[in-house]
Structures are given as structure tokens and as C-alpha cells.
C-alpha positions in Angstrom: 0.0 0.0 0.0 1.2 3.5 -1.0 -0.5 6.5 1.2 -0.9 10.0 -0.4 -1.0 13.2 1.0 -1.4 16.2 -0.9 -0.8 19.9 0.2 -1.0 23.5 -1.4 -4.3 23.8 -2.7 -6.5 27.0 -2.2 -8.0 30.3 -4.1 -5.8 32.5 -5.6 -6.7 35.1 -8.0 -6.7 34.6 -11.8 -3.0 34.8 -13.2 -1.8 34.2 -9.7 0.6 30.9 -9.3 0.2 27.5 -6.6 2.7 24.8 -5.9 1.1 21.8 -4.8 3.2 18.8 -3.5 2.0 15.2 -2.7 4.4 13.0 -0.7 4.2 9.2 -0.9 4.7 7.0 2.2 8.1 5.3 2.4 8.4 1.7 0.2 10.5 -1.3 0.2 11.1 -0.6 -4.0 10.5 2.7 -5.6 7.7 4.6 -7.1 8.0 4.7 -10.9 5.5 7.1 -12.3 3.6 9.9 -10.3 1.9 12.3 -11.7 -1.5 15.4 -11.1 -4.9 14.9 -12.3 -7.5 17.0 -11.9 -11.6 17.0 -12.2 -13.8 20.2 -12.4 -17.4 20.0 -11.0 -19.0 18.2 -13.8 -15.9 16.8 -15.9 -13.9 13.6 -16.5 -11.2 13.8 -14.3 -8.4 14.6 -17.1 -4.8 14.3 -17.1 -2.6 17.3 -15.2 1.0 16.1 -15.5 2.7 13.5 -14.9 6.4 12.1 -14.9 8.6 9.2 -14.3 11.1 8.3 -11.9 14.0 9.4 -14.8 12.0 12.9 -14.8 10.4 12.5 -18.6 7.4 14.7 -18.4 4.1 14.3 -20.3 1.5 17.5 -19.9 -2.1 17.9 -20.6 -2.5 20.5 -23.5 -4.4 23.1 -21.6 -1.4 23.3 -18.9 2.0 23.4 -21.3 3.9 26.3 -20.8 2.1 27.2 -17.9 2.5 24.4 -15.3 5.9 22.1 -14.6 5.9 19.2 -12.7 8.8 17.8 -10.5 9.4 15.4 -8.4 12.5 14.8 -5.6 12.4 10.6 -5.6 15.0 10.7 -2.0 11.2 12.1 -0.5 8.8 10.4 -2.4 7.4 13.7 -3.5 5.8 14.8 -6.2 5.5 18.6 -6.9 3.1 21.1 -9.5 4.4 24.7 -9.9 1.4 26.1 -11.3 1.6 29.8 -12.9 -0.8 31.6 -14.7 -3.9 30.5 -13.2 -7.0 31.3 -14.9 -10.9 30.0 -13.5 -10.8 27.4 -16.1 -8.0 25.1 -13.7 -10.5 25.5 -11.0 -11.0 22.1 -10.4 -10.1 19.0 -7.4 -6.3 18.3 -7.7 -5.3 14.6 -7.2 -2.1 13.0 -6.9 -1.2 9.5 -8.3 1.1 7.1 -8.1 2.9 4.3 -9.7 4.3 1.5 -7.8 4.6 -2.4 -8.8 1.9 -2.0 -11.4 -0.7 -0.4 -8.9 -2.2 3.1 -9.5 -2.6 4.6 -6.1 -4.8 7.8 -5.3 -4.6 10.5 -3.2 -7.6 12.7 -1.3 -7.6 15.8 -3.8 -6.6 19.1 -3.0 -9.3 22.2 -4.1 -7.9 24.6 -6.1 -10.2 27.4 -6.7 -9.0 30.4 -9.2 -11.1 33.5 -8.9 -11.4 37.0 -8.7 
């Protein structure tokens, strides 16, 4: 079992910037991919970021160029610098995680852009 535990959502103003981080409990081998989803009241929960444990990066097309994703693998943790937020990334922000051909979930973090 892999636990996940997200921090840095909240409301910021539209072309203001969050970092969220999600860090993954301790395991005996490590976590390959992790990566941000996200679902807005409504939506399919759609694709964030996302990267693997060599740091190759995949992006959804409404975040490129305004969102990088990193992750420090001697913590477990995942991070999403998030700049340029506009209310259309208003949405529930969840972290997940790769490890021995599980996909683990974290709780969601809100993150709520408006003015």
C-alpha cells in the first residue's frame, strides 16, 4: 500500500501561481511514475502532469507552458508549480502514483481560481 498526502491547494486570483506537492509514504522498492490529475465539477477527471522516476514529463495541452511538474524521488514527492492560473483550472487536484503495477490515489486538493 502507498498513502498519499497532498498539500498547497487554495483560491488564488486569476493569473496568480500555486505549488502543490503530494508525498508518498516510504516503500520497500520505488515509485516509478507519479503524476496530477485533476476533475472540475461536472468533468472527466483529465490528465494534469505526470512524470517518471527518470524525470520525462508528459502534460495535458491546456497546462504546457504554464505548469511544470517535478518530483525529488530521495522524499517520495511529487511537486506542481502552477503559474498563470486562470478560473478554467479551477477544479479537485489529485495526486497518483505508480508502484509495482498499482495506481494509487490521493484525497484531492481544491484549487479554486477567482477574482
Amino acid at each position: 500500500q502507498v498513502q498519499l498526502v497532498e498539500a498547497g491547494g487554495g483560491l488564488v486570483q486569476p493569473g496568480g501561481s500555486l505549488r502543490l506537492s503530494c508525498a508518498a509514504s516510504r516503500t520497500s522498492f520505488p515509485i516509478s511514475a507519479m503524476g496530477w490529475y485533476r476533475q472540475a465539477p461536472g468533468k472527466q477527471r483529465e490528465l494534469v502532469a505526470d512524470i517518471t522516476r527518470d524525470r520525462r514529463t508528459n502534460y495535458g495541452d491546456s497546462v504546457k507552458g504554464r505548469f511544470t511538474i517535478s518530483r525529488d524521488n530521495a522524499k517520495n514527492t511529487v511537486y506542481l508549480q502552477m503559474n498563470g492560473l486562470n478560473p478554467d483550472d479551477t477544479a479537485l487536484y489529485y495526486c497518483k502514483a505508480v508502484h509495482l503495477g498499482q495506481y494509487y490515489w490521493g484525497q484531492g486538493t481544491q484549487v479554486t481560481v477567482s477574482s
